[in-house]
N, C-alpha and C positions, 0 to 999 in steps of 0.2 A: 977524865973527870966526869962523876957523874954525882946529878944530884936526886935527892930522894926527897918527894913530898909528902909527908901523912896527910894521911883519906879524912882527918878529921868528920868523921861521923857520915861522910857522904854514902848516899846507896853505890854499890856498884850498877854503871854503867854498860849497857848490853845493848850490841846493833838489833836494830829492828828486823824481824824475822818474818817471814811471812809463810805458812801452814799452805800445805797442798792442798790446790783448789779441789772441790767435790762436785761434780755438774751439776747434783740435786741444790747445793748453797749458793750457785749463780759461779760465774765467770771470775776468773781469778784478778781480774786487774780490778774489779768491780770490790773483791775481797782486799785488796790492798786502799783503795781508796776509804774504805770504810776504816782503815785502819790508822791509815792517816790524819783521816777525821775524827777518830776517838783519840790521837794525839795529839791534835789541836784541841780539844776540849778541857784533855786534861791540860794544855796550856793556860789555856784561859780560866778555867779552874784556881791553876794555881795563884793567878795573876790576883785572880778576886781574895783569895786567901790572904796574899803578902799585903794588898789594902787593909785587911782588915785586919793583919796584924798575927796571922795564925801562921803563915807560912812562913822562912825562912827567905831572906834576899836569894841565897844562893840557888837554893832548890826552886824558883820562878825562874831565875833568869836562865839556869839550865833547862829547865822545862822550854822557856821562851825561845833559847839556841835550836835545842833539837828539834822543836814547831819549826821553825824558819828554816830548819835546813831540811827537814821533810818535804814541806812546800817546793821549796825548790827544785828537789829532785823531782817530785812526781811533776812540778810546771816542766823541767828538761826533757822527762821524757815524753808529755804532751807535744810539746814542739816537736822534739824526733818523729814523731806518729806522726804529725801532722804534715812536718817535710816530705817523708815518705810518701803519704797518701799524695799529694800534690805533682809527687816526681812521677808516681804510678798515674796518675790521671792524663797528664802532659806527655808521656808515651804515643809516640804512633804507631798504629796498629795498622 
């Protein structure tokens, strides 16, 4: 059984992509954070819009999911780095 939902007007949805770093544009993790940050903007962007009545419920709180779940990824892999560094520090040499 399968069921089918119409897209009812939504945009399509596409994973975040991230462009091969250039060493003249800085450091790629540094390209990815900047990237995250203009997806959290456009979060809050859109949050200011659904107050004032110009945005759609749906297109905020999707905005708001995929902020949150960005967030989280780049916090996961801060901690990864950061265990890492800790493990390599605590190494006897």
């Amino acid at each position: 059984m399968s069921i089918v939902i119409p897209a009812q007007g939504l945009p399509a949805l596409a994973p975040a992509t991230v462009e091969s770093s250039n060493p003249a544009n800085g450091s790629g993790f540094q390209q990815v954070l900047e990237h995250v940050d203009n997806i959290l903007k456009q979060a809050d962007q859109l949050a200011a819009g659904y107050a004032q009545g110009k945005v759609g419920l749906t297109q905020a709180v999707l905005a708001s999911e995929r902020a949150d779940t960005t967030f989280q990824l780049v916090m996961a892999v801060r901690d990864r780095a950061l265990t890492a560094y800790q493990q390599i520090m605590n190494l006897q040499v």
